[in-house]
Backbone as a printed PyTorch tensor [residue, N CA C, xyz], in Angstrom:
tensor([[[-12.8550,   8.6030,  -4.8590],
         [-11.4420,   8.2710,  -4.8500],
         [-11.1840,   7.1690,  -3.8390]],

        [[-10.5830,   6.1670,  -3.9480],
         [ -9.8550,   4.9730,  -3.2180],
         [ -8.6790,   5.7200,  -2.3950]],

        [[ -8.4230,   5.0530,  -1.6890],
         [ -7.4820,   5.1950,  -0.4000],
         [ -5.9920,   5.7930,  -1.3050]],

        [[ -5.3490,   4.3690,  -2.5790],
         [ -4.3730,   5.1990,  -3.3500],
         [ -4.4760,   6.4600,  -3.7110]],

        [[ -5.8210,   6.4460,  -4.8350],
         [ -5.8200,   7.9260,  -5.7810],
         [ -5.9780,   8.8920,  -4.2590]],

        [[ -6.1200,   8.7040,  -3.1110],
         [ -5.9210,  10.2000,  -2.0180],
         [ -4.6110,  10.4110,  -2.3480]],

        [[ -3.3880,   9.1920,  -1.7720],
         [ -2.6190,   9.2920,  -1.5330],
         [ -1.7490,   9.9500,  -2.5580]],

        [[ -1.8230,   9.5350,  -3.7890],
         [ -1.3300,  10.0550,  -4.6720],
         [ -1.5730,  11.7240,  -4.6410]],

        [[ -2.9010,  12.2510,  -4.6130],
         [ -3.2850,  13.3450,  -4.7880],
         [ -2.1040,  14.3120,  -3.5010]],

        [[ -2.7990,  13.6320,  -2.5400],
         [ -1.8480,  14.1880,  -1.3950],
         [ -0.4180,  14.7400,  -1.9840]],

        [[  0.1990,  13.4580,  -2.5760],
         [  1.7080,  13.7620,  -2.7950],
         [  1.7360,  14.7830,  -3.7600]],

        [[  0.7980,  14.8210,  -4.9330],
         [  0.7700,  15.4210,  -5.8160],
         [  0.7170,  17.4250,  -5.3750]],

        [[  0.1600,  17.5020,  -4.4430],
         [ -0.0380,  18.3980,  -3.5990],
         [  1.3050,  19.2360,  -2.7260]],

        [[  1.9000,  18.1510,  -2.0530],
         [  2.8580,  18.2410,  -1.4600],
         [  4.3730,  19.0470,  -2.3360]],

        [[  3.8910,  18.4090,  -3.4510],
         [  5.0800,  18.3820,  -4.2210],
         [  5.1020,  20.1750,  -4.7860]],

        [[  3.8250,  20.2770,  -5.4280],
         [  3.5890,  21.4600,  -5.2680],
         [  3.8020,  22.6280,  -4.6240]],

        [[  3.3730,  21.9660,  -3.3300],
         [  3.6270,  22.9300,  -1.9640],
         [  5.5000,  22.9450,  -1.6470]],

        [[  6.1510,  22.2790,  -2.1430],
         [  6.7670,  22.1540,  -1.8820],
         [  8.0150,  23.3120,  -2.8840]],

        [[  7.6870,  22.6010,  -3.8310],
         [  7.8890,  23.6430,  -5.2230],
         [  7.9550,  25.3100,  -4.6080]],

        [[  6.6870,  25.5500,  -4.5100],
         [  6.4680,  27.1290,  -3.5970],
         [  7.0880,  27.3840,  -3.1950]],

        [[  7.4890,  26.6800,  -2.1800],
         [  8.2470,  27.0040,  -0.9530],
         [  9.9340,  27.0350,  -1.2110]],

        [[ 10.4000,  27.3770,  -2.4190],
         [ 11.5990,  27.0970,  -2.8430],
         [ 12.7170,  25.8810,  -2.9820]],

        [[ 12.0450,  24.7640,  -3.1950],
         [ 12.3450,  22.9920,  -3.1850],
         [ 12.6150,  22.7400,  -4.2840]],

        [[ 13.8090,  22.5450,  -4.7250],
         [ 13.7880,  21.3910,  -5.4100],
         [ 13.5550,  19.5710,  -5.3040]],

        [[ 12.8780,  19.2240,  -6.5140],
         [ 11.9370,  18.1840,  -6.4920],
         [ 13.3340,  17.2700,  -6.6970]],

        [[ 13.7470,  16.0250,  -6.3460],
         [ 15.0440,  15.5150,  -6.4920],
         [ 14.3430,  13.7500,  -7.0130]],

        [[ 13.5010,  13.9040,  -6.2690],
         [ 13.2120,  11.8000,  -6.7720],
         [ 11.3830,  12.1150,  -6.0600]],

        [[ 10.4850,  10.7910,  -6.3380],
         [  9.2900,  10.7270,  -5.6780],
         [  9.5100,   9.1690,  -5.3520]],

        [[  8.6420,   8.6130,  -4.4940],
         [  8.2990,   7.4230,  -4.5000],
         [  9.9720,   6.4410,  -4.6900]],

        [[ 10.6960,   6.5710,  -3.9980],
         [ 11.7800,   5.8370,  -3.8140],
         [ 11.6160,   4.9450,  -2.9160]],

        [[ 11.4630,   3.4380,  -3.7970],
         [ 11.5890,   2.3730,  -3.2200],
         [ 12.4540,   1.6370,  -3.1270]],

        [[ 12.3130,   0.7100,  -1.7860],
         [ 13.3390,  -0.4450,  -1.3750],
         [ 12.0040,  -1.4480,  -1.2470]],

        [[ 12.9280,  -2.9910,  -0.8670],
         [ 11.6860,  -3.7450,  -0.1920],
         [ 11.7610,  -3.4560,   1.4760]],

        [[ 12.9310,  -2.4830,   2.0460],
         [ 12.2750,  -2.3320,   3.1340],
         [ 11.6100,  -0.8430,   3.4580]],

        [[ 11.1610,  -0.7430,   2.8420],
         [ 10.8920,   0.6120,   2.7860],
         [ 10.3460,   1.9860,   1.4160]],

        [[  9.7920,   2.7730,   1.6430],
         [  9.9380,   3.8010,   0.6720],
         [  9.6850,   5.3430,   0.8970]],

        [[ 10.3090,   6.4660,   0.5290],
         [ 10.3660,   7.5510,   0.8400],
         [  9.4710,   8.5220,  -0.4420]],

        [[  8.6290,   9.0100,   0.1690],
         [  7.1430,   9.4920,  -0.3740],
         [  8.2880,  10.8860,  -1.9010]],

        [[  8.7310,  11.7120,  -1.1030],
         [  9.2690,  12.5300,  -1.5270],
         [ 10.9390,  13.0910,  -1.3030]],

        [[ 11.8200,  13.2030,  -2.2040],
         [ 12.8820,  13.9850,  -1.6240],
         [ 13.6250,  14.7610,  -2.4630]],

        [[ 13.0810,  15.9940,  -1.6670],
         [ 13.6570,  17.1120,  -2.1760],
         [ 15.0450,  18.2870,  -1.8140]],

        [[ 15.3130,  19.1910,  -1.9250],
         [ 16.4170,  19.9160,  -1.5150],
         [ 16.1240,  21.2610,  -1.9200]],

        [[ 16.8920,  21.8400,  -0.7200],
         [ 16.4630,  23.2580,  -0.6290],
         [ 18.3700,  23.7750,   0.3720]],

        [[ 19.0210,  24.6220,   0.0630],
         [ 19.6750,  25.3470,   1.0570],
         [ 20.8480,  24.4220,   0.9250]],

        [[ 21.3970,  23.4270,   0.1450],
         [ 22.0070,  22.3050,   0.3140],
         [ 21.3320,  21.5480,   1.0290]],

        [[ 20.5000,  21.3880,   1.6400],
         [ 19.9580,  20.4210,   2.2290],
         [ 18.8820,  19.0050,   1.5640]],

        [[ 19.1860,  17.7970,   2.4060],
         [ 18.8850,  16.8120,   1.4800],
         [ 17.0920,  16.7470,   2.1130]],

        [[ 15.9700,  17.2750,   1.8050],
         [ 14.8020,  16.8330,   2.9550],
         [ 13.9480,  15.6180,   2.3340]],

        [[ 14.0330,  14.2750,   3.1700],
         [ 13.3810,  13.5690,   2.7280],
         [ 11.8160,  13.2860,   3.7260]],

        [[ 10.7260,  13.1730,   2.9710],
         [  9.5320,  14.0000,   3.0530],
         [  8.2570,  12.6250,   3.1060]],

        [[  7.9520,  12.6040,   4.4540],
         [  6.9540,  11.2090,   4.5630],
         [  5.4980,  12.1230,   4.4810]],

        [[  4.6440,  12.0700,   3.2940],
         [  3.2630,  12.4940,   3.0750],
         [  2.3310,  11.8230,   3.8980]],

        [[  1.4990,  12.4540,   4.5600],
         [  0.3320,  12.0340,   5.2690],
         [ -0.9790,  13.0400,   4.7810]],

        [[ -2.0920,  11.9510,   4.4220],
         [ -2.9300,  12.7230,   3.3060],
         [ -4.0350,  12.3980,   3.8850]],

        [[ -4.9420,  13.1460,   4.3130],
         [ -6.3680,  12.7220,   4.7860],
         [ -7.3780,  13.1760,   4.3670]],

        [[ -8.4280,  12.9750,   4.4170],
         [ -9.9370,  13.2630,   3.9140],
         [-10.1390,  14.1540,   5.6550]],

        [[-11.2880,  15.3730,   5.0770],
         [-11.2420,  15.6510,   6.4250],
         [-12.0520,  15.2930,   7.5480]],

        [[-13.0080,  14.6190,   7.4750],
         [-13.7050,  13.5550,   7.7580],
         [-12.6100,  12.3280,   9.1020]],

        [[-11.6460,  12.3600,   8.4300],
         [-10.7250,  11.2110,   8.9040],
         [ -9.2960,  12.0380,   9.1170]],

        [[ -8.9540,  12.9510,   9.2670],
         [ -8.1980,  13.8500,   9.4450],
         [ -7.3690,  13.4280,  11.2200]],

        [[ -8.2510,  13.2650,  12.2150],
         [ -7.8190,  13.2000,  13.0940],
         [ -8.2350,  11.5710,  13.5900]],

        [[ -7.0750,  10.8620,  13.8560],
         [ -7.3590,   9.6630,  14.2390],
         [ -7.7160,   9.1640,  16.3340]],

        [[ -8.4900,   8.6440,  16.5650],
         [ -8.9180,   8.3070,  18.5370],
         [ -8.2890,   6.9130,  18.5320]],

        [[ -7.5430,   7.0380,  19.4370],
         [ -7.1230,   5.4940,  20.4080],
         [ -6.9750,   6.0880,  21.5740]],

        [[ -8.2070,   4.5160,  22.4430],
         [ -8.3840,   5.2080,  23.5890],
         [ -8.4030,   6.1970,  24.3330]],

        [[ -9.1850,   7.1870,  23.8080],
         [ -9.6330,   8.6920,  23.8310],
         [ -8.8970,   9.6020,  23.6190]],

        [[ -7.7520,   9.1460,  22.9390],
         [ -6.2380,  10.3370,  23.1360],
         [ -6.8900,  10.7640,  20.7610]],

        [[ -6.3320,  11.7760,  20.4430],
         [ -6.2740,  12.4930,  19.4110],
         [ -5.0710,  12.3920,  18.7810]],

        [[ -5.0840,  11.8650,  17.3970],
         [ -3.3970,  12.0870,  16.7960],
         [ -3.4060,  12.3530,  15.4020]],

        [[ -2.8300,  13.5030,  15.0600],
         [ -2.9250,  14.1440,  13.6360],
         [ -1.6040,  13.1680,  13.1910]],

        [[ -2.5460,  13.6210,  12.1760],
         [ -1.7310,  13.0100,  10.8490],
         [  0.0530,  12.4580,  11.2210]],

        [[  0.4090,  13.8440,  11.1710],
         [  1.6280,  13.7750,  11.2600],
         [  2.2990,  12.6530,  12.3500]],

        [[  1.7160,  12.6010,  13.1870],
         [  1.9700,  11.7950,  14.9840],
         [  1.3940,  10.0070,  14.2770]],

        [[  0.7940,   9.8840,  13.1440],
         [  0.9890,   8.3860,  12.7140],
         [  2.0570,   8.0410,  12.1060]],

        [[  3.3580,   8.4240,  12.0940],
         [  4.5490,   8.3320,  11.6480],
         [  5.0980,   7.5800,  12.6920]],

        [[  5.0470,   6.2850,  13.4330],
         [  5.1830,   5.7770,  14.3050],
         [  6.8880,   5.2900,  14.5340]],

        [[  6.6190,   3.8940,  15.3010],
         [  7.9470,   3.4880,  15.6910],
         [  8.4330,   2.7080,  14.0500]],

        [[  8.0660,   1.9330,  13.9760],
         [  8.3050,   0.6930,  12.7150],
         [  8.5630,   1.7770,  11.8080]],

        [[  7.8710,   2.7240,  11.4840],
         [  7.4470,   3.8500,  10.0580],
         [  8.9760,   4.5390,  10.1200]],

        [[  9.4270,   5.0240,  11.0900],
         [ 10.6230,   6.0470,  11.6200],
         [ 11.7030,   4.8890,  11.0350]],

        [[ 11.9330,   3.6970,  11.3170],
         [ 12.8480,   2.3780,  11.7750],
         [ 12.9820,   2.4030,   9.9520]],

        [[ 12.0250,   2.1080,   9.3100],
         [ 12.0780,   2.0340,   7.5780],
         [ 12.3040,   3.1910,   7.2270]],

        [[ 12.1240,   4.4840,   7.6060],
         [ 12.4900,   5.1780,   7.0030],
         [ 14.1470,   5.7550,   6.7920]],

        [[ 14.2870,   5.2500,   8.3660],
         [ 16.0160,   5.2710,   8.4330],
         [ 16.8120,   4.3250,   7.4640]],

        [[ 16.6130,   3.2210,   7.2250],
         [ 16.8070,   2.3070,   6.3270],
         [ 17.1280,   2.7900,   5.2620]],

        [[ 15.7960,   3.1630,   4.9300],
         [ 15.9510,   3.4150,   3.3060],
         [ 16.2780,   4.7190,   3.1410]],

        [[ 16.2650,   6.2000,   4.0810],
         [ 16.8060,   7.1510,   3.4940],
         [ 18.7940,   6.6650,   3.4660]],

        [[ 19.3000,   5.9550,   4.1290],
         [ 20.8970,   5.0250,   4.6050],
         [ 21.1460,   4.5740,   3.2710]],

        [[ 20.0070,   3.7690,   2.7160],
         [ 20.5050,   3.6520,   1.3370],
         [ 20.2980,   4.3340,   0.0320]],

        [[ 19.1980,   5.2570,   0.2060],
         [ 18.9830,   6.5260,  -0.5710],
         [ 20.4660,   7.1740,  -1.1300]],

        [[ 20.9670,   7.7210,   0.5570],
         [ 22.0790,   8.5210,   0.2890],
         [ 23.2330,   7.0140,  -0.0840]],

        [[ 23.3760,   6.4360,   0.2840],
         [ 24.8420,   5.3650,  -0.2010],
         [ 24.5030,   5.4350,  -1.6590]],

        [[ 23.4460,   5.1600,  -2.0130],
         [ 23.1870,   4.8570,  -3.6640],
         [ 23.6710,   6.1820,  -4.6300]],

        [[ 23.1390,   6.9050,  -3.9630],
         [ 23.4930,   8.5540,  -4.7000],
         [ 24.7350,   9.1200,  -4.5430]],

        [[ 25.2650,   8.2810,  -3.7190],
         [ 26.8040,   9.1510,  -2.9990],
         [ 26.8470,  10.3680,  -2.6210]],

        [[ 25.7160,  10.2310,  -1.3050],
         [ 25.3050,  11.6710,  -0.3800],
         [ 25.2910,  10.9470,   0.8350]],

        [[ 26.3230,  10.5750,   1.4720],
         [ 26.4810,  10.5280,   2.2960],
         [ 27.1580,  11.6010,   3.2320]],

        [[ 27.7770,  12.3690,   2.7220],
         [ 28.0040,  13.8010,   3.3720],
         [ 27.2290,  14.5210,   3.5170]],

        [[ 26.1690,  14.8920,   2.7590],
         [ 25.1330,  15.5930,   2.5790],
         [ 24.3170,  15.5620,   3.9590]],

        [[ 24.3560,  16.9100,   4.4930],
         [ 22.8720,  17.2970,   5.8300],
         [ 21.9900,  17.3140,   5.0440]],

        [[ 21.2750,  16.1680,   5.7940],
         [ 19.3880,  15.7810,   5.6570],
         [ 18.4990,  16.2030,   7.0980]],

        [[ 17.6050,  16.0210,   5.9890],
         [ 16.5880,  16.2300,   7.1690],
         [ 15.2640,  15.3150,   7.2410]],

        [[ 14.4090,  14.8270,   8.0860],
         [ 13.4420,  13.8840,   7.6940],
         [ 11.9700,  14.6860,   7.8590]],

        [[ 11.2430,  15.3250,   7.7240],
         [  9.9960,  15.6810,   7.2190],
         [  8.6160,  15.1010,   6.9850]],

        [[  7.7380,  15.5350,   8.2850],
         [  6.4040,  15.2070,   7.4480],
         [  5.6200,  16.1920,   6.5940]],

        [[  4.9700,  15.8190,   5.7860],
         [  3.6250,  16.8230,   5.6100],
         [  2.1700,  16.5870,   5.4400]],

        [[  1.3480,  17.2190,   5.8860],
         [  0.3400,  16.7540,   6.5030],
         [ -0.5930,  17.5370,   5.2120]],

        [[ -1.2010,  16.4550,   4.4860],
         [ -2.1120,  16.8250,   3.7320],
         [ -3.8110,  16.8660,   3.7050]],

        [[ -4.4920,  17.8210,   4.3000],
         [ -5.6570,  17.7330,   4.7710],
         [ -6.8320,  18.0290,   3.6310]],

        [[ -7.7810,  17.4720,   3.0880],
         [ -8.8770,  18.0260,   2.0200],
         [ -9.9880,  17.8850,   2.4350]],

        [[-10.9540,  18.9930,   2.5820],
         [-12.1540,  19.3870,   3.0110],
         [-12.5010,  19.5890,   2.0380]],

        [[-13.9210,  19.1140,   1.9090],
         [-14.7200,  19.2090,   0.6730],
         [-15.0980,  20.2740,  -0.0190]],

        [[-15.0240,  21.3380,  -0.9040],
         [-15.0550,  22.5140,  -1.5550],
         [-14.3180,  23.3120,  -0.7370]],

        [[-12.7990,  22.9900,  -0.3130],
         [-11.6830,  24.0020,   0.0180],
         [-10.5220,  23.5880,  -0.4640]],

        [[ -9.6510,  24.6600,  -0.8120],
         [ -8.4830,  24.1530,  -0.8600],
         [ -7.9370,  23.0410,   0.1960]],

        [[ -6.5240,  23.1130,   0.1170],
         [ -6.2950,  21.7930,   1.0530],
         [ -5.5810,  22.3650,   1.9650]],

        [[ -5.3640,  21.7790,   2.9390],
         [ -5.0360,  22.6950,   4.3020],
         [ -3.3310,  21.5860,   4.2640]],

        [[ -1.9740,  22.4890,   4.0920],
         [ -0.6930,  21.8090,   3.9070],
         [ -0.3080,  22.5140,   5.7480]],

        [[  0.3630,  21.0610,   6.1570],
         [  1.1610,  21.6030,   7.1620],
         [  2.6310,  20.6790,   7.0960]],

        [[  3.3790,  22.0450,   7.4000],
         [  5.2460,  21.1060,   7.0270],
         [  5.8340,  21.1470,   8.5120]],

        [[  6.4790,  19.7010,   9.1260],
         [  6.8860,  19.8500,  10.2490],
         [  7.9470,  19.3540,   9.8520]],

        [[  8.7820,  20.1080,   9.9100],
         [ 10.5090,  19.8790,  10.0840],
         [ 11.7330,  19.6130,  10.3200]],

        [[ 12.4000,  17.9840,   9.8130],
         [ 13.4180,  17.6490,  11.1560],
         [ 12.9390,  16.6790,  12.1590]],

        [[ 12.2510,  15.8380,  12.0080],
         [ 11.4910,  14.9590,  12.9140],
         [ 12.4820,  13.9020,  13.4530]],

        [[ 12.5870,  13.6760,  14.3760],
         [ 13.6510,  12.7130,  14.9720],
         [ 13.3420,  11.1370,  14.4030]],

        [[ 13.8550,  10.3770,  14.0800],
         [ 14.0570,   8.7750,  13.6900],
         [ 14.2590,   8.1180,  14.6550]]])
């Protein structure tokens, strides 16, 4: 598999996991040119829009200058900055701008002959 077909799989995963977990599936892959939002779904009235992070487990945990950062913690400054963007025009476009959101990673991990290891962190600050 290429770097896409992970990514895809990842989401494909997510979406799933997500499903489970009592979600409705609302849009995937919502693009802007500044930006795009992996997943967004709703649960509780709530709007959760959902940045996928998908790794091989091999590559699961990324080193700069000896420090450790999962998946989730590569959701950086610039990444947070587009995502505000485009979830701003997500909701203007849909006319949910009233609507409580929430911003979401999930961390999609695959080890070779295991299931996939899902972790959901909730509410992540922008």
């Amino acid at each position: 598999m290429d770097k896409n077909e992970i990514g895809k799989e990842g989401e494909r995963v997510a979406c799933d996991y997500l499903i489970q977990q009592g979600f409705i599936i609302r849009d995937k892959n919502y693009r802007k040119s500044w930006g795009e939002i992996d997943i967004v779904a709703e649960k509780e009235n709530i709007v959760h829009f959902v940045e996928v992070k998908t790794h091989l487990e091999k590559f699961s945990i990324y080193t700069f200058k000896d420090n450790y950062y999962e998946a989730e913690e590569r959701v950086n400054a610039t990444k947070k900055k587009r995502l505000a963007r485009v979830i701003q025009s997500y909701l203007f476009e849909k006319n949910m701008e009233e609507n409580e959101f929430s911003v979401d990673v999930i961390a999609v991990y695959f080890s070779q002959g295991k299931d996939p290891q899902i972790r959901l962190i909730e509410d992540i600050v922008l």
